[in-house]
ChimeraX commands (.cxc) that place a marker at each C-alpha (Angstrom):
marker #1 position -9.41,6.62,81.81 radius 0.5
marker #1 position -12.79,4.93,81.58 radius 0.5
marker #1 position -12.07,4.36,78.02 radius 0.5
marker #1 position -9.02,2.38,78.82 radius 0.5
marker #1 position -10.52,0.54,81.79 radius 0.5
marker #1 position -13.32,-0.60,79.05 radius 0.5
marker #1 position -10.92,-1.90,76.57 radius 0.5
marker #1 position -8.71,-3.86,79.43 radius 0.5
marker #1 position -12.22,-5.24,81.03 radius 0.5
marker #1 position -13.36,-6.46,77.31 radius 0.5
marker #1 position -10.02,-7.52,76.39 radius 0.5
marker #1 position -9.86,-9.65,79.94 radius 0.5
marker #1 position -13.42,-11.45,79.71 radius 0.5
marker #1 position -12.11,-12.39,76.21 radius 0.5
marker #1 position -8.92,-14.21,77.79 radius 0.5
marker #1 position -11.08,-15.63,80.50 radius 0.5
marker #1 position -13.39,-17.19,77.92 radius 0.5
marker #1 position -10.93,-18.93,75.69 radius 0.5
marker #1 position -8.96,-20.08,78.87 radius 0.5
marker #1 position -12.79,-21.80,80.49 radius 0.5
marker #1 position -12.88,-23.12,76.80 radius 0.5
marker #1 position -9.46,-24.86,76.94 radius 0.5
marker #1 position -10.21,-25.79,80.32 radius 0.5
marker #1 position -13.75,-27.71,79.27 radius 0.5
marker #1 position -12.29,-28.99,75.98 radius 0.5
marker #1 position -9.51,-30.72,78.28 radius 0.5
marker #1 position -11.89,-32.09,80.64 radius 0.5
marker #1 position -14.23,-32.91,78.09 radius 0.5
marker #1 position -11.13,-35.22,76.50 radius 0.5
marker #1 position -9.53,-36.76,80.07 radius 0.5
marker #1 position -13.53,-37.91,80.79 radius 0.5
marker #1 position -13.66,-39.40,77.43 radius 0.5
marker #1 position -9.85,-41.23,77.88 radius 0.5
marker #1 position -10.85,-42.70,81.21 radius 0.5
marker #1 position -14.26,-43.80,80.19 radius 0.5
marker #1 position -12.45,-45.87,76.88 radius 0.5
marker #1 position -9.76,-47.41,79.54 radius 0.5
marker #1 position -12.86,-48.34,81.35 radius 0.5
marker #1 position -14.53,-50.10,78.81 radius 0.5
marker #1 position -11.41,-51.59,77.68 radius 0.5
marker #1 position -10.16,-52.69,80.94 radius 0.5
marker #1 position -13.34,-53.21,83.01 radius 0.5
marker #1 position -12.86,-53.77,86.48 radius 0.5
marker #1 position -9.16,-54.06,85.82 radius 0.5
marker #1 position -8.81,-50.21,86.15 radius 0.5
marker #1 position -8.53,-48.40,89.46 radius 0.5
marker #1 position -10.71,-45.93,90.27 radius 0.5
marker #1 position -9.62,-42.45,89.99 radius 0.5
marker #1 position -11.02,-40.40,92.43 radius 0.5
marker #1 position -10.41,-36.92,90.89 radius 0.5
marker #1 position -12.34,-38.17,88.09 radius 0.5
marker #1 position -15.08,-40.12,89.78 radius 0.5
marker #1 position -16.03,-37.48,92.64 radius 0.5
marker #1 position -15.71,-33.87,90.68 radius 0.5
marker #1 position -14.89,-31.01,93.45 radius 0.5
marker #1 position -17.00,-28.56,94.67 radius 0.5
marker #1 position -16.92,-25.36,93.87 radius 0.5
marker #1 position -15.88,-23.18,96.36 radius 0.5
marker #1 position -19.03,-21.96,98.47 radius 0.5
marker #1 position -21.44,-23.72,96.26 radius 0.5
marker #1 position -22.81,-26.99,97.95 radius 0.5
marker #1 position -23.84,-30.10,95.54 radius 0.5
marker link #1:1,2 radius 0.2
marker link #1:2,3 radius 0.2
marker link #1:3,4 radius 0.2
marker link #1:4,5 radius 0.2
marker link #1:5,6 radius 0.2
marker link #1:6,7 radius 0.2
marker link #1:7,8 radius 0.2
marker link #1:8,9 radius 0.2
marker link #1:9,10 radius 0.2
marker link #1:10,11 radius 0.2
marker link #1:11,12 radius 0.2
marker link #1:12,13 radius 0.2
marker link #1:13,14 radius 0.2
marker link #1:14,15 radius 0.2
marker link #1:15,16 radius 0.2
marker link #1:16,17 radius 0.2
marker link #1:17,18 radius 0.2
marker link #1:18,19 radius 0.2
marker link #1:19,20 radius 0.2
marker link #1:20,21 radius 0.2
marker link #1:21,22 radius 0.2
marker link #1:22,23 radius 0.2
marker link #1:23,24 radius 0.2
marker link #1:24,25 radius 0.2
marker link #1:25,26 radius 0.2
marker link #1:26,27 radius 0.2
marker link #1:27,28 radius 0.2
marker link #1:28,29 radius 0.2
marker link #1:29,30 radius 0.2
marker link #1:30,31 radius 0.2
marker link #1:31,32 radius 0.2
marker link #1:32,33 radius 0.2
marker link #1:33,34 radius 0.2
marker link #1:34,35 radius 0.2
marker link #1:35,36 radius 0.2
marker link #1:36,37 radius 0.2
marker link #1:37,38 radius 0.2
marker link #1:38,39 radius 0.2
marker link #1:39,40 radius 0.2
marker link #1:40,41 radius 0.2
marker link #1:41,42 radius 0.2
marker link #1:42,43 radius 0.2
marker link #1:43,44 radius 0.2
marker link #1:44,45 radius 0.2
marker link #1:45,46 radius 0.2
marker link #1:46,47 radius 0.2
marker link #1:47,48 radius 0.2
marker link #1:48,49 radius 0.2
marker link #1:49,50 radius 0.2
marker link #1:50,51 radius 0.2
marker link #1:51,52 radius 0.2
marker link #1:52,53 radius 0.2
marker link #1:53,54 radius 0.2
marker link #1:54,55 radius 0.2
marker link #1:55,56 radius 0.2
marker link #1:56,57 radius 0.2
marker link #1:57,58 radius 0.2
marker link #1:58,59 radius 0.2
marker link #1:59,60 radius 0.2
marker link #1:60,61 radius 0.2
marker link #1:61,62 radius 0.2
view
């Protein structure tokens, strides 16, 4: 049993890694979009407050 509960913790930490690495890559890429509309468009673009103010993790403070 302790075997098995091994192999499904490894195998889950695996999953969770590649999903935080889709997760950055995709973040990574949206930042860079907005910033190039920005620089493009000036003060012509909105501001987009999910981008500008990133939320806080839950129970961590800034």
């Amino acid at each position: 049993m302790r075997d098995d509960i091994d192999k499904e913790r490894k195998f889950m930490l695996k999953a969770w890694a590649k999903r935080e690495a889709q997760v950055s890559a995709m973040v990574e890429s949206t930042v860079g979009m907005v910033g190039d509309l920005h620089g493009i468009m000036g003060q012509a673009m909105p501001e987009i407050s999910a981008i500008e103010e990133p939320p806080l993790l839950e129970g961590k403070a800034a």
